[in-house]
TORDREN-676689 format. One record per residue: residue in three letters; x, y, z of N, C-alpha, C, O in turn. Coordinates in steps of 0.2 Angstrom, whole numbers, plus 5000, padded with zeros to 4 digits. Layout:
residues N
AlaXYZXYZXYZXYZ/...
//
This chain:
residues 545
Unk502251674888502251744885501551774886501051754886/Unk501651844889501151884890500651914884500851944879/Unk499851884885499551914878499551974877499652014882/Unk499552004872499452064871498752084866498552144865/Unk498352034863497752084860497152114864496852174864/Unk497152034870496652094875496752084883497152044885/Unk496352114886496252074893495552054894495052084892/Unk495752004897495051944899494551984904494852014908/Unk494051984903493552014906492851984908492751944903/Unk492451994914491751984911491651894911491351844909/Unk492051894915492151814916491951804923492251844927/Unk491451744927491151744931491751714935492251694932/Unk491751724942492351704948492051644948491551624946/Unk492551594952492351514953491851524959491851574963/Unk491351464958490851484964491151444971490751394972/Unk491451444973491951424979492151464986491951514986/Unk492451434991492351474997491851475001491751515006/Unk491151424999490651485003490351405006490451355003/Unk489651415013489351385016488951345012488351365013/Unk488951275007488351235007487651245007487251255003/Unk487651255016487251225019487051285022486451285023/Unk487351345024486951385026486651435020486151455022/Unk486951455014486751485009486051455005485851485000/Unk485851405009485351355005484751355011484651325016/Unk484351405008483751435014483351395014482951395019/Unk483251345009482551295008482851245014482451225019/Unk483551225012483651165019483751195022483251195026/Unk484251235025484351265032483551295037483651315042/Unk483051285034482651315036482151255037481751255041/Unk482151195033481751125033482251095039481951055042/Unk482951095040483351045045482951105052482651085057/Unk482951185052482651205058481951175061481851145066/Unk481551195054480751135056480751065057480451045062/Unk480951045055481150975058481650915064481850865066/Unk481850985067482550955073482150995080482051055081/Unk482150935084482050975091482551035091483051055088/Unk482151085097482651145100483051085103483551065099/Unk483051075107483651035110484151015106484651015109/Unk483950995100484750985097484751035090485151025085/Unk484451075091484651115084485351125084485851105080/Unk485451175089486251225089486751155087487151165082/Unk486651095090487051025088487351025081487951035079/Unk486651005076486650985069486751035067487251045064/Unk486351115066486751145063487451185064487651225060/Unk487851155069488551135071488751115063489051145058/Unk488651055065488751005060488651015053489050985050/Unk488251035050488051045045488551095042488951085037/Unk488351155046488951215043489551185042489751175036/Unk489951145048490551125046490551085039491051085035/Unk490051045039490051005034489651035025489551015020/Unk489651095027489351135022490051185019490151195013/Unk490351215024491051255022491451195019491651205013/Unk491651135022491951095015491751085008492051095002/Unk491051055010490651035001490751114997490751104991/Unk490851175001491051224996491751254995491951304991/Unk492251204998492951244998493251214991493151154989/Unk493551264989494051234983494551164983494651124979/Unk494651164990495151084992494751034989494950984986/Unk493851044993493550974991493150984984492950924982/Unk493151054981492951024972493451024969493251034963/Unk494051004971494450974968494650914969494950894965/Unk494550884974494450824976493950774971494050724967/Unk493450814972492750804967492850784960492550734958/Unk493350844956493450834951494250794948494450774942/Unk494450774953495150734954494850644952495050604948/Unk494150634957493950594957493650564951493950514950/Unk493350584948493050584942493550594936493250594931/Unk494050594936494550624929494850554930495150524925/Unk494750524937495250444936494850404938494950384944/Unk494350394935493950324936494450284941495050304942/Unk494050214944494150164949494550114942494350114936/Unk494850094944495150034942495149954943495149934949/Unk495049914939495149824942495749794940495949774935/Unk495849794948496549744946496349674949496249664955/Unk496249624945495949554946496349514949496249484954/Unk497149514945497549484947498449514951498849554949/Unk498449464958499149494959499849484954499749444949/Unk500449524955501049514949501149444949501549424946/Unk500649384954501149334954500449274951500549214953/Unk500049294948499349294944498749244950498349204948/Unk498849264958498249234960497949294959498149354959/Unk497349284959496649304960496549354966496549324972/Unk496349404965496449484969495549504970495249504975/Unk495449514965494949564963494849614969494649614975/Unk495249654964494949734970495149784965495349784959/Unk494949824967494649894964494949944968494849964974/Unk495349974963495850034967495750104963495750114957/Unk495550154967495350214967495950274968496450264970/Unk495750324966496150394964496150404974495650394977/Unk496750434976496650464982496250524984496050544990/Unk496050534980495550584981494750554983494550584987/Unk494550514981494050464981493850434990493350414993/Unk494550434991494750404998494350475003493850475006/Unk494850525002494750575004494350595006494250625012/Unk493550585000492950605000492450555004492050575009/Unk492550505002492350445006492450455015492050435019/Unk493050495016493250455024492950525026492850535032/Unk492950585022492550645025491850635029491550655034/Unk491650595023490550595023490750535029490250545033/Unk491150475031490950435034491250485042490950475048/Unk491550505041491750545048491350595051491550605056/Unk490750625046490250665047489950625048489650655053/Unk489650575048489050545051488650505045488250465047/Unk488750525039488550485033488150425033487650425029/Unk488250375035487950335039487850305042487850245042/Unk487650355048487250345055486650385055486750445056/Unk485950365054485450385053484950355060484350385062/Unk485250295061484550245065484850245071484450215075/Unk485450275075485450275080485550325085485750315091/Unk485450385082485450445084484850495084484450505080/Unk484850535089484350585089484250625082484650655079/Unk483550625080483750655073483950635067484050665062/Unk484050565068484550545064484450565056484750605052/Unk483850525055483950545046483650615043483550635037/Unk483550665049483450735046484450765044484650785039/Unk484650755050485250785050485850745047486350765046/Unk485450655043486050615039485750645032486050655026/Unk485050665032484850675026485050745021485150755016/Unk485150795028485250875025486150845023486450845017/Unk486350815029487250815024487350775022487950765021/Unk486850735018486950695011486750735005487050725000/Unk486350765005486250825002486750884999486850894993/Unk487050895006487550955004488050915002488150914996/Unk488450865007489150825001488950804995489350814991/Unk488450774993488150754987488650814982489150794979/Unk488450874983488450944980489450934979489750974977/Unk489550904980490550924979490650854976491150834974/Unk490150814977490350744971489950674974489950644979/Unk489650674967488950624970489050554968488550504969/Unk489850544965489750474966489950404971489650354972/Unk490350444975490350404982489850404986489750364990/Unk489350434984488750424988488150344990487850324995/Unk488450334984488250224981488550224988488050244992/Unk488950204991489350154994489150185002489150145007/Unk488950265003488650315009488050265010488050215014/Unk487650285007486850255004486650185005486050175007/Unk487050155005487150085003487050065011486550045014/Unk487850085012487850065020487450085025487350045030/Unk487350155025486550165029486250135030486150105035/Unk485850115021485150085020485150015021484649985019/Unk485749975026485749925026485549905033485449845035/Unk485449965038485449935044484749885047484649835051/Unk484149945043483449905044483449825041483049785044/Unk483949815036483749765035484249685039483949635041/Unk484749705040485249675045484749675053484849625057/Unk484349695054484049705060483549655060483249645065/Unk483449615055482949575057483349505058483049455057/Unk483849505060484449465063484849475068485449475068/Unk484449485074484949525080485549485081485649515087/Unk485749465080486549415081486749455076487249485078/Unk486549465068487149505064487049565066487549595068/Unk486449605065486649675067487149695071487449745070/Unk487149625079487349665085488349685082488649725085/Unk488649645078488849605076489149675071489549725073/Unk488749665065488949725059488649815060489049865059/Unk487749815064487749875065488249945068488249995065/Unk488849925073489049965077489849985070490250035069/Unk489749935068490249955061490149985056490550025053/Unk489449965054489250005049489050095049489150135044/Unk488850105055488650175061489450195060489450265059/Unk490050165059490350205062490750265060490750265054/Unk490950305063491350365059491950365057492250415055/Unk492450285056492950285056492850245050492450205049/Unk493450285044493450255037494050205037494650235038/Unk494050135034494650125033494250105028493650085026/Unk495250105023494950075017495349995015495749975020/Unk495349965012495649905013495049835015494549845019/Unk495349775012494949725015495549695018496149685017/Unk494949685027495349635029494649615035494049635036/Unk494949555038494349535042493749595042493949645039/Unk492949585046492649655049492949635055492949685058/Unk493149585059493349605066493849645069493949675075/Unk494149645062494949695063495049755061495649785060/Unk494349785059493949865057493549885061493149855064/Unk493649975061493649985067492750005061492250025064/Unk492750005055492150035052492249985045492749955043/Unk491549985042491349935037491049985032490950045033/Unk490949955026490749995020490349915016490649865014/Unk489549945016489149885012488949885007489049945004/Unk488849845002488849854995487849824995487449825000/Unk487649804987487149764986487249754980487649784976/Unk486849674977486949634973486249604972486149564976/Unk485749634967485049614967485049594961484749544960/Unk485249624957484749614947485549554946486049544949/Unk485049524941485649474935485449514928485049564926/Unk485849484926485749484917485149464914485049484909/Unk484749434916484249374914483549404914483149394909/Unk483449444921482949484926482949554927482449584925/Unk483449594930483649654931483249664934483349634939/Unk482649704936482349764942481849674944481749654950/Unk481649624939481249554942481749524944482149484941/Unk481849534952482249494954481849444952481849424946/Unk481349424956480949344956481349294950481349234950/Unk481549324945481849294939482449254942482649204939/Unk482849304948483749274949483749184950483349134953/Unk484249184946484449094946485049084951485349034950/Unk485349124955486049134959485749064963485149074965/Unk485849014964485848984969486248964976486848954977/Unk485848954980486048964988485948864990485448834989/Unk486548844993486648784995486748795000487148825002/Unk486348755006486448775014486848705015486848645013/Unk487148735020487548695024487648665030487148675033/Unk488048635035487648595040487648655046487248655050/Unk488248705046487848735051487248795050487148805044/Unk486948825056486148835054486148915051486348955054/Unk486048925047486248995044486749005039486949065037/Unk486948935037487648955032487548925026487348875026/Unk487648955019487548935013488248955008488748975011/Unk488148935003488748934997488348974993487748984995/Unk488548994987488349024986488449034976489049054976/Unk488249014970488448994965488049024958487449014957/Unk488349074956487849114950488049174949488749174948/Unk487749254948488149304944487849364947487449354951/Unk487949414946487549474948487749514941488249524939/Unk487249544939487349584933487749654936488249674932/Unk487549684940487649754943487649734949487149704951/Unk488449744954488449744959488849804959489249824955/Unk488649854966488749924966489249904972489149874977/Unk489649944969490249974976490849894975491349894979/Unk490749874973491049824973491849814977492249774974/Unk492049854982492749854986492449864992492749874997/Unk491949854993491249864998491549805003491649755000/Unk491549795010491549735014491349695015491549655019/Unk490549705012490049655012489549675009489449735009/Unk489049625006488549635003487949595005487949565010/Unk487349615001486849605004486549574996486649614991/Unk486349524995486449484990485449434991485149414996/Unk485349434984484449394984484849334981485349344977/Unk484749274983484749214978484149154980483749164985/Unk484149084977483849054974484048984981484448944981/Unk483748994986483648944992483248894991482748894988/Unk483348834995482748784994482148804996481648784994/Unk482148855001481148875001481248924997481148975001/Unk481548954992481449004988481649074989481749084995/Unk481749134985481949194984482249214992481849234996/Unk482949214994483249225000483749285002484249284997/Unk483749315005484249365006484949345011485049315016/Unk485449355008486049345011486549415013486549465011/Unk487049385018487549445021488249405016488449345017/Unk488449445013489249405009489849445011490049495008/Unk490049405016490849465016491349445012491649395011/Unk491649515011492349495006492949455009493349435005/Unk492849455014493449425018493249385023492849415026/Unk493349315025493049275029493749285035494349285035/Unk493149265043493649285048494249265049494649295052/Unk494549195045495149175044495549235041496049245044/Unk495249255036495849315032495949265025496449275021/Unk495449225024495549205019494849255014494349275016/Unk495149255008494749285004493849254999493749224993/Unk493449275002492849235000492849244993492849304991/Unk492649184989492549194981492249234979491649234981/Unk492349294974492149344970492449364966493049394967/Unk492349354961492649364956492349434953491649434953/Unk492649494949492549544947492449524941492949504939/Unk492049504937492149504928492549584926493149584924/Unk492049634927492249704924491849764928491249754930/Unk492149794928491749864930491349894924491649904919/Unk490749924923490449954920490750024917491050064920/Unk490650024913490950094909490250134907489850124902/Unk490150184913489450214913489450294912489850334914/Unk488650304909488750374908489150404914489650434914/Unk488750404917488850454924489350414930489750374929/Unk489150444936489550414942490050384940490150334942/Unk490450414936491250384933491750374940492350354939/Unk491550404947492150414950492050354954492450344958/Unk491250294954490950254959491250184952491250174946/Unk491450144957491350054954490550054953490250074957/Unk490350024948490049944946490049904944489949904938/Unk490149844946490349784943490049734941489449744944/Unk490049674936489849604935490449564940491049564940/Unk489849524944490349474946490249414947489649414948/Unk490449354948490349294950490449264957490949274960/Unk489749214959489949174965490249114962490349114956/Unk490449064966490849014964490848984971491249024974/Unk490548924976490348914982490848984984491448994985/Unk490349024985490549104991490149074995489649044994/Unk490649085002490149095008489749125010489849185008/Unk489149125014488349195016488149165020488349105021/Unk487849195022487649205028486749215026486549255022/Unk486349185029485549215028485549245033485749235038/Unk484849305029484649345033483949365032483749395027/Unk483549335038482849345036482749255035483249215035/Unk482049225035481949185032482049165026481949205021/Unk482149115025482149055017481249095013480649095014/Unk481549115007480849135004480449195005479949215004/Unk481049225008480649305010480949355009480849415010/Unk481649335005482149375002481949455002482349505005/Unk481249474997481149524997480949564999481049624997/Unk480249545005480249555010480849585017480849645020/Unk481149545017482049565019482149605019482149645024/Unk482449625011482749675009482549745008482949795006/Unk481849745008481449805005481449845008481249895004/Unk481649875015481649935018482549945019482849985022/Unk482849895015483649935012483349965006483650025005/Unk482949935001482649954996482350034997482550074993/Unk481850065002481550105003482050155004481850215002/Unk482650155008483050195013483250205006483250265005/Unk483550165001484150214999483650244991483850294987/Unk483150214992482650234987482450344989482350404986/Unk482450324995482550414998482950414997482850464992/Unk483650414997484350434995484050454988484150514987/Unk483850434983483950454977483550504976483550534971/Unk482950504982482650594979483050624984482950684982/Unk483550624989484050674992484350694986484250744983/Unk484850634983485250654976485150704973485350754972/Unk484550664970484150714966484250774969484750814967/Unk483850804973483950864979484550904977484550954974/Unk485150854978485750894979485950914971486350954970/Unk485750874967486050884960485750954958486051004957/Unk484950944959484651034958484851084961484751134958/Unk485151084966485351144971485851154967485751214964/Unk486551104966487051134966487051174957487351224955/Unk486651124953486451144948486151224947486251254941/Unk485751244951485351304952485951344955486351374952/Unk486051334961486451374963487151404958487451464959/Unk487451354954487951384948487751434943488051484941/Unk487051414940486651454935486551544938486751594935/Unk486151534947486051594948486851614949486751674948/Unk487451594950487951634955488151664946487951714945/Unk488451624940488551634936488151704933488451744929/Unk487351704934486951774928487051814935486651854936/Unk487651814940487351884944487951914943488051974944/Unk488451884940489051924936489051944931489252004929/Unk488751874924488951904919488551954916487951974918/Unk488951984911488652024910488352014900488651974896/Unk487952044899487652054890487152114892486752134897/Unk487352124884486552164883486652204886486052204889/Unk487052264890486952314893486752294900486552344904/Unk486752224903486652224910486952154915487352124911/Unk486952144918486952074921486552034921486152064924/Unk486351964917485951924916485451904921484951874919/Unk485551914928485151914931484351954933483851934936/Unk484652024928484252064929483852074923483352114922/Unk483952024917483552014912483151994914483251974920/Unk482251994912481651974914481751894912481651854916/Unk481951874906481851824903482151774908481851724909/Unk482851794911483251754912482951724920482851674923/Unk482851794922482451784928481951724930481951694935/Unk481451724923480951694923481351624921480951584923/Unk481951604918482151544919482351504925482151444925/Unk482651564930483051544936482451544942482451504947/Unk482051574941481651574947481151504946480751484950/Unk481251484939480651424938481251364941480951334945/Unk481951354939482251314941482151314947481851264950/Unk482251384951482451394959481651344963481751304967/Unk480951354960480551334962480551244963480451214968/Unk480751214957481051154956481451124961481351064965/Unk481951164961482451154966482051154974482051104977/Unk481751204976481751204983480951154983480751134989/Unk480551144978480351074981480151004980479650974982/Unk480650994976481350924978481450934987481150884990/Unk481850994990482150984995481750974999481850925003/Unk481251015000480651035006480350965007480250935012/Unk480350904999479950845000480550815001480350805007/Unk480950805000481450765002481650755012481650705016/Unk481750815014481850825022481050805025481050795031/Unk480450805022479850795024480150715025480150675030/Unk480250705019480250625021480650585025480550525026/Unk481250615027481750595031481450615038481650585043/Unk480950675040480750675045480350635048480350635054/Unk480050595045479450545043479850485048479750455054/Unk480450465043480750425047480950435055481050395059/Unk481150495054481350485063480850475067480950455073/Unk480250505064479650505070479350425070479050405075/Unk479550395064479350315067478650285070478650235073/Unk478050325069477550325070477150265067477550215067/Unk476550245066476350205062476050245056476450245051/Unk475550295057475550335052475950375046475850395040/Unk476650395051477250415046477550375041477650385035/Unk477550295044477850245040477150245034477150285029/Unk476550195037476150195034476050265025475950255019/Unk476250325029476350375023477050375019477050395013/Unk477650335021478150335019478150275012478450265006/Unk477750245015477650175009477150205004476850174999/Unk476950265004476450284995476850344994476850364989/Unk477250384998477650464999478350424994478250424988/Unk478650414995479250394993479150364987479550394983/Unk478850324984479050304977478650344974478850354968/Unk478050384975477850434972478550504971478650534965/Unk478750524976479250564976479850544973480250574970/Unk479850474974480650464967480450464963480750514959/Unk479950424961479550444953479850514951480350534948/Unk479250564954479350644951479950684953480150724949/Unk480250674957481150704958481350704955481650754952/Unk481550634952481950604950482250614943482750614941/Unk481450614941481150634932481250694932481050724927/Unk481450744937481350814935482050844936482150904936/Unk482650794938483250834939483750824933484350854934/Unk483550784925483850784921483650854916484150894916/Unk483150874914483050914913483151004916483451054913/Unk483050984921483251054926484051074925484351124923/Unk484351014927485351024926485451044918485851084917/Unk485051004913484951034906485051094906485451124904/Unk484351124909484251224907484651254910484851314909/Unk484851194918485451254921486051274918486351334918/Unk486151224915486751224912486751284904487151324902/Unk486151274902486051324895486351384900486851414898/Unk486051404905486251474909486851494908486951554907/Unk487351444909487951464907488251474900488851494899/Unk487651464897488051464887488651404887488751364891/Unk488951424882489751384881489851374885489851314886/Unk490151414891490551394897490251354900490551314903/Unk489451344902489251284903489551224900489851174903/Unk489551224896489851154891490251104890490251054887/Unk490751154892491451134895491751104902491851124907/Unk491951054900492051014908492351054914492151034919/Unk492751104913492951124918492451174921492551194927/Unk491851204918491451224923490851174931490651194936/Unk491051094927490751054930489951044928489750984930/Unk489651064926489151074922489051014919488850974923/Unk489050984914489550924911489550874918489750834913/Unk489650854921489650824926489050814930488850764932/Unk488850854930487950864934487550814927487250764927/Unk487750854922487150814919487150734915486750714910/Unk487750694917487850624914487550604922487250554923/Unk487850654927487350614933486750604934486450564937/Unk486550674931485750684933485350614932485050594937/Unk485250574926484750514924484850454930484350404930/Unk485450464934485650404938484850374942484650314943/Unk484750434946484250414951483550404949483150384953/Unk483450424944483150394941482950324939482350304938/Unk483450274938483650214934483750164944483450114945/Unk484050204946484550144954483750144956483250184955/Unk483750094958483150054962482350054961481950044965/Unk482350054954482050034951481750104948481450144952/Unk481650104937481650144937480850184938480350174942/Unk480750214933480050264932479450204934479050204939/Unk479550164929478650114929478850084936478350094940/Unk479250064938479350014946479050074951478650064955/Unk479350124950478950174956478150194953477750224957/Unk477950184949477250214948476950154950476550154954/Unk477050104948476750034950476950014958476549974960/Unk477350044962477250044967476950074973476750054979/Unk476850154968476350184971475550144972475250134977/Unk475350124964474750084965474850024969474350004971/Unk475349984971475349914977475149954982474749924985/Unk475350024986475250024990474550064991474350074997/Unk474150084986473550124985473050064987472550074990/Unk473150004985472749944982472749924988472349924992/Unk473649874990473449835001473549895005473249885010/Unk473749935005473849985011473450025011473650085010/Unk472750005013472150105014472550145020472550205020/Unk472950105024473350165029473650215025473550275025/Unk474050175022474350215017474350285013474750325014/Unk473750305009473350325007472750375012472550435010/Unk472750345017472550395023472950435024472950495022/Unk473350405027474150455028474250505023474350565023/Unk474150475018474450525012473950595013474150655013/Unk473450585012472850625011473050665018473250725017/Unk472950645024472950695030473550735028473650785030/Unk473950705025474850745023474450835019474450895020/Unk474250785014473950855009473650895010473650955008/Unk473150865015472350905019472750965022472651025020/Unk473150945026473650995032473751055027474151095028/Unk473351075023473551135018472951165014473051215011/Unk472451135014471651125012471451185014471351195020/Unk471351235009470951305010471451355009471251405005/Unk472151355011472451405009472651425002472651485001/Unk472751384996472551404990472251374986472251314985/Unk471851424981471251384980471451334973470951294970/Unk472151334971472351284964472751224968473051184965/Unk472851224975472951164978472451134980472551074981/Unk471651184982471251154981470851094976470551044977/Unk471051134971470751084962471051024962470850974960/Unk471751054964472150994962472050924964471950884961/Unk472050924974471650884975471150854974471150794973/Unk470650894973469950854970470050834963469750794961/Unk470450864959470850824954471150764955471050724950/Unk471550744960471850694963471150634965470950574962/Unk470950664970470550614969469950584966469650534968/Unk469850624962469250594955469750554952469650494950/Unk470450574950470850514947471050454951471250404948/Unk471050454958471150384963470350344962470350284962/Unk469950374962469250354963469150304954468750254953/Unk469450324950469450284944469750234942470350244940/Unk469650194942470150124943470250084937470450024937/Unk469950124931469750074924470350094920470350154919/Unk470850064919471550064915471950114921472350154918/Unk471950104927472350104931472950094931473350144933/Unk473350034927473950024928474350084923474850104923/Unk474050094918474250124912474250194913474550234909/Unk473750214918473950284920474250294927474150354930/Unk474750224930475050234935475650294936475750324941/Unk476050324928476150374929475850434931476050464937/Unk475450454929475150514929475050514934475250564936/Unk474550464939474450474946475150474950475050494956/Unk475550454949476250464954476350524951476650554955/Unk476250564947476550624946476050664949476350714952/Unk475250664951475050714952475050704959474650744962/Unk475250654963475350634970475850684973475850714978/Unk476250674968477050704970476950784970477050824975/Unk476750794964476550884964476050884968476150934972/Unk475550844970474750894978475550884982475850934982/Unk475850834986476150824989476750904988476750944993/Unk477050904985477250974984477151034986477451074990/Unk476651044983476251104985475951114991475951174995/Unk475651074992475451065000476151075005476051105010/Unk476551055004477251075010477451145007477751165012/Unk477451175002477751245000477151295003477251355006/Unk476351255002475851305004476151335012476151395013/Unk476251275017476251275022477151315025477251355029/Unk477451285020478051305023478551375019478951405023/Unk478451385014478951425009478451485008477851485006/Unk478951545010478751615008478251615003478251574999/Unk477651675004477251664999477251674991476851664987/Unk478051694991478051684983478351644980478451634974/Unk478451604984478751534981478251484980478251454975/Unk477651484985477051444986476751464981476351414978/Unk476651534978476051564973476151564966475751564962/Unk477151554967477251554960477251464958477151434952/Unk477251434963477251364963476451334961476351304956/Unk476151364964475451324964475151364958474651324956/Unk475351424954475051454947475551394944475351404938/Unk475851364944476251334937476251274936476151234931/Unk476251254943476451174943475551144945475251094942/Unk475251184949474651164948473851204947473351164947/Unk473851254946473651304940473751284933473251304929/Unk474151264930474151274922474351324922473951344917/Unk474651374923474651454921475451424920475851434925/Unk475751374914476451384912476551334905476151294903/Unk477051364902477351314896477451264899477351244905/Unk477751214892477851144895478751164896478951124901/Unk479151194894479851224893479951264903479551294906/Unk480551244903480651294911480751374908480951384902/Unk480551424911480651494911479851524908479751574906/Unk479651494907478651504905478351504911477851474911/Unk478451534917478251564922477551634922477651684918/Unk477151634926476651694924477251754924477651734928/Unk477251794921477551864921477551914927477951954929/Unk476851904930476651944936476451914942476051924946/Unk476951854942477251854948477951874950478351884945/Unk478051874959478751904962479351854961479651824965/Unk479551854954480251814951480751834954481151794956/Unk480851894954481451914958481551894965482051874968/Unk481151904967481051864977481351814976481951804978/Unk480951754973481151664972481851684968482251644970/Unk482151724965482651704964483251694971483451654974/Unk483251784971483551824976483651734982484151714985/Unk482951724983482951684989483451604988483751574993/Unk483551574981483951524978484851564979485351534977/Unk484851614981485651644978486051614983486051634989/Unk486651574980487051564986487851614989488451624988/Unk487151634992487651674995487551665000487151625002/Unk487751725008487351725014486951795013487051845009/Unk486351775016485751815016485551845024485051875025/
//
């Protein structure tokens, strides 16, 4: 029946149809800086294409397809053997076998690799950020598989590849693999050193059973994991595949999937070994050594995440106030509102700017990039990570009511936002990591400084800040207790210093008055007045420019 009291008006259009990745000037302009000429025209190929789906109606419905039906456990077949698998909405499939066809994760053996895996984890993130676990995962597993050349040669060309299948059956008889991990128990959580999982070796040389629990194992439909247990020389890393080359099924028992705020469209499960077969990797007692730069990799995943939560978050805020209308105007052109969006926008673009710095770090492979990457990265998850719940909060007020409602998506960004935060170990783990590497690594610490110097004189409150920074590194008397505070103000010099250098000046000016000036509220939209808000916004608007 057609209404008759009014017609609908004044109602923002779906933000849909348009380029990801080219409408987002902070990345498209950080994948420019960071990609040889020679392969530019390449990736951004690749990007665009992979940025017109993360924007098309097909794939945010995909997105939101995914999420409306949680992952399921079916433990047992109708005939009650023992299954455990985990079956997913086709949509889920969908999303998955796109990001793995785009190159998702192949980062270590291609030219560029992790600028050009990091910008489109970024953009797909942006149409649905829970498949990303199992993206992330598999990447981040190949440095650590590498210190085993018989299994890398073995798992790497699998794990690399761009073909999705879904299904367990042998890896011999897959043309592509998808990895999982399985680090905390119930007892310890982020202190592995606590795990009681016990590894029993056996007579031939590399091969263990395996008997104990994982509190949190992520991806769990995943075709192998990467697993810490309790060896006779102590704390050890193992390779566990679901399926042993026979096609018999290795012991894994699902308990239950987590019922979690966020990532509802991603498995996590509790499960049980019971003699599982594994494989070691790495020496007996070095377990975490092993596994730490799978740790590191996907630990940058989580400030990409973050990245892309803000973006898509900022981006719906600004698309939404350049329509609606109140007050006699379009919300965009209100001062007040202004100064909301252009404080998010700043937020947003540097998250992004640190994010692709760090991903470039990896490709150059250097001693000093690395060296920088071991005090850069848990300072940077630290402060991203903490700054992307809050931000998705204000973006969403931008929307009023219709933020609030699930069908805007809004609601979705913010049960995600806390995630990355929390995955691989939360706040205090990264501030206390920043100090292990302030403490054995002076490379480290070098590195970082020459990063910030590269910006020394151009503004004089990134100036302060530094010598702020280091009268607080020079202090070492209740050091652990103010390991926050010094990861945050690592993260913001480190910030600024890349915005100083890299972003239009009024993103830099309005940056460095707020974030390291003091010239702001503690609230987002407490911006000085007399700075250029309309530029930073204009320049977050996703649109083409």
């Amino acid at each position: 029946m057609a209404a008759t009291t009014h017609t609908v008006s004044n109602q923002v259009p779906p933000l849909t149809g348009y380029d990801v990745f080219a409408t987002d000037r902070a990345l498209s302009e950080a994948v420019q800086r960071h990609t040889s000429p020679e392969l530019l025209a390449e990736v951004r190929g690749e990007l665009g294409e992979l940025g017109r789906a993360a924007g098309s109606a097909q794939v945010q419905e995909w997105g939101a397809q995914a999420n409306a039906n949680p992952p399921v456990l079916r433990s047992h077949d109708r005939y009650g053997h023992r299954v455990d698998e985990v079956e997913f909405h086709p949509a889920w499939h969908r999303l998955l076998g796109h990001a793995v066809g785009a190159g998702l994760t192949n980062a270590w053996g291609r030219p560029g690799g992790h600028v050009r895996r990091a910008a489109g984890f970024l953009v797909w993130t942006q149409a649905e950020a829970g498949h990303g676990c199992p993206l992330s995962m598999t990447h981040a597993a190949v440095p650590a598989l590498r210190t085993d050349p018989e299994l890398a040669a073995v798992w790497e060309p699998l794990l690399t590849s761009a073909v999705y299948e879904r299904g367990l059956r042998p890896t011999g008889r897959k043309a592509g693999v998808l990895l999982g991990m399985g680090m905390t128990e119930k007892q310890g959580g982020t202190d592995v050193r606590a795990n009681t999982t016990r590894a029993e070796p056996l007579a031939a040389a590399g091969e263990y059973l395996l008997t104990g629990h994982k509190w949190f194992c992520s991806a769990p439909m995943s075709d192998g994991f990467l697993v810490l247990a309790q060896a006779p020389g102590g704390l050890t890393c193992f390779l566990l595949p679901r399926v042993l080359p026979d096609g018999t099924r290795n012991p894994f028992a699902i308990q239950r999937l987590k019922d979690k705020l966020g990532n509802r469209s991603n498995a996590s499960a509790e499960v049980e070994f019971d003699g599982t077969w594994a494989r070691r990797v790495g020496e007996e007692g070095r377990g975490v050594r092993t596994i730490i730069e799978m740790v590191a990799a996907t630990r940058l995943d989580c400030v990409v995440g973050s990245a892309a939560l803000m973006r898509q978050a900022v981006a719906q805020a600004i698309h939404h106030c350049t329509y609606r209308r109140a007050f006699g105007g379009v919300l965009i052109e209100k001062p007040l509102m202004r100064n909301v969006l252009a404080d998010l926008a700043l937020e947003s673009e540097a998250a992004t700017v640190l994010a692709m710095r760090l991903a470039a770090a990896y490709d150059d492979g250097s001693e000093s990039e690395l060296a920088f990457l071991r005090i850069a990265v848990p300072a940077a998850k630290y402060w991203v990570t903490k700054r992307c719940t809050p931000l998705v909060g204000e973006a969403l007020e931008c929307l009023g009511g219709n933020g609030y409602v699930e069908e805007s998506g809004m609601p979705r960004l913010l049960r995600e936002a806390p995630l990355n935060s929390i995955w691989e170990g939360a706040g205090n783990v990264q501030a206390l990591d920043v100090l292990r590497a302030l403490q054995r690594e002076p490379m480290a610490l070098n590195a970082f400084l020459q990063e910030v110097g590269r910006a020394r004189g151009a503004d004089h409150r990134l100036d302060g800040a530094i010598r702020d920074m280091l009268t607080e590194l020079a202090d070492l008397d209740g050091i652990e207790a103010r390991a926050r505070r010094l990861a945050e103000r690592m993260a913001l010099v480190l910030q600024g210093s890349l915005l100083v250098r890299w972003a239009p000046p009024e993103v830099a000016d309005a940056f460095c008055a707020s974030r390291l000036g003091g010239d702001r509220g503690a609230g987002f939209g407490t911006l000085p007045h007399t700075l250029d808000l309309a530029s930073v916004v204009e320049r977050a608007r996703p649109v083409a420019h």
